[in-house]
Every structure is written in structure tokens, then in C-alpha cells.
C-alpha positions in Angstrom: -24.0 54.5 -37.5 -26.8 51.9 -39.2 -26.9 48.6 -39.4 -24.9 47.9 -42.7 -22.1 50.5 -40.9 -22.1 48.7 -38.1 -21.5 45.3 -40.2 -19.0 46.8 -42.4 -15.5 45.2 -42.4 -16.1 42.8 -39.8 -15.2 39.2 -41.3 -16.9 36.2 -40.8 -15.5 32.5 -40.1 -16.2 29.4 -40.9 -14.9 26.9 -38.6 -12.6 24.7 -40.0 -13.7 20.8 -40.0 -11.8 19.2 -37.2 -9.1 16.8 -38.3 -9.5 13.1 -38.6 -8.2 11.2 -35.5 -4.6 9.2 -36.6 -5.3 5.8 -36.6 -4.6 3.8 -33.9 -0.9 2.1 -33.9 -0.4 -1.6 -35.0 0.6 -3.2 -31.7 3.7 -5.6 -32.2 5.4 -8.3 -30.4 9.0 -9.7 -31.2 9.9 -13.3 -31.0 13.6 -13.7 -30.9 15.7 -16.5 -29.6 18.6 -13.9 -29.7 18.5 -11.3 -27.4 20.6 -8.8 -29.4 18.4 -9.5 -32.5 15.4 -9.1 -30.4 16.7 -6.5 -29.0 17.7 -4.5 -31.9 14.2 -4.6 -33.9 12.7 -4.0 -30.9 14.6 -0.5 -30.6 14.1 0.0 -34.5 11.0 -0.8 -35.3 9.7 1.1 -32.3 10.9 4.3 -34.1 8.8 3.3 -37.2 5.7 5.8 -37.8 2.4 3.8 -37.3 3.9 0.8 -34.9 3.8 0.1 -31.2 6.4 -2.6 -29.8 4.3 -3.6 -26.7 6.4 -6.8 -26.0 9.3 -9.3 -26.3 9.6 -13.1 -26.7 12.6 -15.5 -26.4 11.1 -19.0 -27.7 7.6 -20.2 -28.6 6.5 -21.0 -25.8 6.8 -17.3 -24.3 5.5 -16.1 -27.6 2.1 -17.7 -26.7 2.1 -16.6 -23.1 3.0 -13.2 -24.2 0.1 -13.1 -26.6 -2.5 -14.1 -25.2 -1.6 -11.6 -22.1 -0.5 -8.6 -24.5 -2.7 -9.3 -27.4 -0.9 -7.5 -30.3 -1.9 -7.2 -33.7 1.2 -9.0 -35.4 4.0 -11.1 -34.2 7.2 -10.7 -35.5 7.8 -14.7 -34.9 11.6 -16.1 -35.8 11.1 -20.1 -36.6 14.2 -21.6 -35.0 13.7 -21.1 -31.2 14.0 -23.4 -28.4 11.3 -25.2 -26.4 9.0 -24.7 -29.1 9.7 -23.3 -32.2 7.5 -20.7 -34.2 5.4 -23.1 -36.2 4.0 -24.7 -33.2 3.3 -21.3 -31.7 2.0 -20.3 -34.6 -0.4 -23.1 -34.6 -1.2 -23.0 -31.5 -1.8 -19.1 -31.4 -4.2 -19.4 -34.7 -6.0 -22.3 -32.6 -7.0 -20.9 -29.3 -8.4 -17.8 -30.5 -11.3 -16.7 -32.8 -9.7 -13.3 -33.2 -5.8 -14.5 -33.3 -2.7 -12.2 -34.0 -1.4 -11.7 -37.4 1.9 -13.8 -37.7 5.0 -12.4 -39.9 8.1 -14.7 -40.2 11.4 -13.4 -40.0 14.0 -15.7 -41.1 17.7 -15.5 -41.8 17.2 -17.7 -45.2 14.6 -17.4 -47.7 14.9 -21.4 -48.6 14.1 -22.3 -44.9 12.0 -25.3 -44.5 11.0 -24.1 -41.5 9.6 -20.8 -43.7 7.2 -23.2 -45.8 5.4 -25.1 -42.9 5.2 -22.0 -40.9 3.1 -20.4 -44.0 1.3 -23.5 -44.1 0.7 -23.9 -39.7 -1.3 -20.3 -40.9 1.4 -17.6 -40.9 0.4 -14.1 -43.1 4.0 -13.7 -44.6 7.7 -13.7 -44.3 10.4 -11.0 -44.3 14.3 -11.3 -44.2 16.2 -10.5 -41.5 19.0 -8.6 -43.7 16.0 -6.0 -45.0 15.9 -2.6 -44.4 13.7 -1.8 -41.0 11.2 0.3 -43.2 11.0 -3.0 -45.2 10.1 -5.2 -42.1 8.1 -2.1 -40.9 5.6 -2.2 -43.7 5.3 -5.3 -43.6 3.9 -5.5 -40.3 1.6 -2.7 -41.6 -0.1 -4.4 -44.7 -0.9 -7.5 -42.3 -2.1 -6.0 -40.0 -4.3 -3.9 -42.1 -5.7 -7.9 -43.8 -3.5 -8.3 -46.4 -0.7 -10.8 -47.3 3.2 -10.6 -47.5 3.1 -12.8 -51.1 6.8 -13.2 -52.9 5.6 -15.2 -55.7 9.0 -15.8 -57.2 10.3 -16.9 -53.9 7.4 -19.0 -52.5 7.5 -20.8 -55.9 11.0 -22.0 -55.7 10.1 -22.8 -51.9 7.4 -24.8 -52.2 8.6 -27.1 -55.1 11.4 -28.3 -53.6 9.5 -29.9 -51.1 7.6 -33.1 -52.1 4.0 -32.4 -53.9 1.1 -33.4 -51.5 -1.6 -36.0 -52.6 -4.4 -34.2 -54.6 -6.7 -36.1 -53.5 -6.7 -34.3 -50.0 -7.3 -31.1 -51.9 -11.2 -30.4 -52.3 -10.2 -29.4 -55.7 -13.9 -30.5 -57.4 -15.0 -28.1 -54.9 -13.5 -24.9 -56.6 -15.8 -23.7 -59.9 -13.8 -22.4 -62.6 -13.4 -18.6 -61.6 -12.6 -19.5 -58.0 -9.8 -21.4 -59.9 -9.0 -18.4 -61.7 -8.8 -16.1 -58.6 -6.7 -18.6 -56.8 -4.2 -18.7 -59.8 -3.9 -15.1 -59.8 -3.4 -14.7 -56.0 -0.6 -17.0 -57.1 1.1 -14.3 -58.9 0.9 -12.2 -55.8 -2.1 -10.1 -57.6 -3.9 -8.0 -54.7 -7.8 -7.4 -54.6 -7.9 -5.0 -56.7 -5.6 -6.1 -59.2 -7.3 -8.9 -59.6 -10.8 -7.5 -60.0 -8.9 -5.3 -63.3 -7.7 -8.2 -64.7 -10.8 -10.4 -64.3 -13.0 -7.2 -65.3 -15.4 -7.6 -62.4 -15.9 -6.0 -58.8 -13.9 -5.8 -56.2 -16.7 -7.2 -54.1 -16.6 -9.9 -56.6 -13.5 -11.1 -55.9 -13.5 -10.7 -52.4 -16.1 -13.2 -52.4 -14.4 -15.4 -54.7 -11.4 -15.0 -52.7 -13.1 -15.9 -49.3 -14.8 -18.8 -51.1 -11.4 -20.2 -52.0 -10.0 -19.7 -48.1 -13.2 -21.5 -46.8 -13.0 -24.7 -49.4 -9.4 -25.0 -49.2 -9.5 -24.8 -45.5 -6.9 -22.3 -45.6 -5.8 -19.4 -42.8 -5.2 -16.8 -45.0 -4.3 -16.2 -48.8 -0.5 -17.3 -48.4 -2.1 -20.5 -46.8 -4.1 -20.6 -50.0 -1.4 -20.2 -52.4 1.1 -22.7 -50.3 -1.2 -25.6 -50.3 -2.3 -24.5 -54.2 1.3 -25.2 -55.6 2.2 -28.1 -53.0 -0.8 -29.9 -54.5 -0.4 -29.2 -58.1 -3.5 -27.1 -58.5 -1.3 -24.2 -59.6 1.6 -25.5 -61.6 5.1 -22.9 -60.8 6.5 -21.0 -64.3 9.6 -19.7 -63.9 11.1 -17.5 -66.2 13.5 -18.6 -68.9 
């Protein structure tokens, strides 16, 4: 038999590229000053794709030891706890550290005081108790992945019923008219992206205006941003109707 005889009919393979390692999972610690609460996302959200429940807390002051031992990606922090409550941890937490957790609240009422100043102490976002798991789940996803938890409806209402600050603590002058017109949008609970259509520019663009804004407001985050834009008058709440 020749050569091309020999050859014939045999097939040839190509091996297949292999598959992209799964990302690593969001690691999670719950602070709950009710163990069945606790207890019960703890058990839930563990079964969520993509998250890793690597610890519990039962007040603030646990939720700090926990952290810096555990250091997770996101707390799940209640506000109402004893010893100290989950603004002062959360404070405290986004103090000590260069690299801190991400913080979500988890509150029973949307119209919690306690919700406000935890947003403004540095927190990422705030979820409901009464929501679907999946809900709290991707939640704890999109800040852990850098992003905000913005209800623009809802943090309008809560931060107008609280008394306006003095504008004259806010570097206002500071911000140049686009900066401004970023922060008004991130008001509206307008992502990166969505932003960058609206504005027509790039999306490096705005992160930069974005991170300008965050550095001259002095704020932790975007939420942080938005909180202290609407307590200071800067952004002025529409509600529909």
C-alpha cells in the first residue's frame, strides 16, 4: 500500500481549546442580630450559583472581627444590631483597610433612617429583607463585581426627608460642568455605559468623570455620591406627577 493509501480514511483532530476556568465565587458574610434570619440566608444564599457564605455575624462588633479574620468580598450587614450597629461597622470596616469589603444593607424598611447614614458611613447598596433570595443574590453579585445597588426612586424619597446639609461643606465649585452632568445622571441610577450613550462619549470617559466626582466629593462609592448630591441640593429630587 503507498503513502496516500496508507493516509486514506484516517481523520485528523484538532484539539479543542480548553474551557475558561469559572470565576472564582464572591465570598460572603452575614450580619444578623437574629439568628433565624441569619440563619436562614445563610442556608439560601449558599445555594445561589456564583456565592460562597464563608461566615456569620450577630452584631457589629462581630461583623468587624469576622472581617478582618475571613476577609470576604461583601457583607450582608443588618443596621439595627446590638453593641454596635452596622453603620459604625461599616465605618469602621471602610476605615482600617485600603482594600475593605463591599457592604450591602439589608433592612426590614426601605424608609429606615438607619438605611440613609449607612449609605452615607460608605455602604454599596441596600436590599429588602422581604425579596426574593435571587434578588438579594444578585445583588451581592453586581457589588462585588464594582458596581452600585442605586434605587433612585427610593433613595430620593429617603434622603429628602431628612434635613438638607449646608452646601457650603460640599466642594461644589470644584465639580466642572460635565462632572455635574455625570453626577446627575448617576442620580437616575444610569450605569457606565448608559451614561456614556446618553452623553455620546466613551466609556473610559466617564469612568474618569465618574472617579473625578468620587475623589472631589470625598465620597466611598457612587451611592455615597449620589446621597450626599441630593442631601446638599446639588441634584434637586423630581418625582413623578
Amino acid at each position: 500500500m503507498n503513502a496516500a493509501g496508507a493516509g486514506a480514511g484516517v481523520e485528523h483532530h484538532t484539539a479543542s481549546p480548553a474551557p475558561a476556568p469559572a470565576p472564582a465565587p464572591v465570598t460572603l458574610l452575614i450580619a444578623d442580630d437574629d439568628e433565624v434570619t441569619r440563619s436562614g440566608l445563610r442556608l439560601l444564599l449558599a445555594a445561589q450559583p456564583g456565592i460562597e457564605v464563608v461566615g456569620e455575624a450577630a452584631d457589629g462588633v462581630e461583623a468587624v472581627e469576622r472581617a478582618r479574620l475571613l476577609r470576604p468580598d461583601v457583607i450582608l450587614m443588618d443596621v439595627r444590631m446590638p453593641r454596635r450597629n452596622g453603620i459604625e461597622a461599616t465605618r469602621q470596616l471602610l476605615a482600617e483597610s485600603d482594600r475593605p469589603p463591599k457592604v450591602v444593607v439589608i433592612t426590614t424598611f426601605e424608609n429606615d433612617d438607619y438605611v440613609t447614614a449607612a449609605l452615607s458611613a460608605g455602604a454599596s447598596g441596600f436590599v429588602l429583607k422581604r425579596r426574593p433570595v435571587p434578588q438579594i443574590a444578585e445583588a451581592v453579585r453586581v457589588v462585588a463585581a464594582g458596581e452600585a445597588i442605586l434605587f433612585p426612586s427610593t433613595l430620593r424619597r429617603m434622603v429628602t426627608a431628612r434635613p438638607l446639609a449646608s452646601t457650603a461643606a460640599l466642594p461644589r465649585a470644584a465639580l466642572t460642568g460635565r462632572e455635574e452632568e455625570v453626577l446627575r445622571l448617576m442620580a437616575t441610577g444610569l450605569s457606565n455605559p448608559e451614561i456614556a450613550g446618553s452623553l455620546s462619549v466613551t466609556l473610559e470617559t466617564v469612568k474618569t468623570h465618574v472617579g473625578n466626582v468620587l475623589t472631589k466629593l470625598r465620597a466611598q462609592n457612587r451611592t455615597h455620591a449620589v446621597v450626599i448630591a441630593y442631601e446638599s441640593g446639588l441634584v434637586v429630587p423630581r418625582f413623578p406627577g
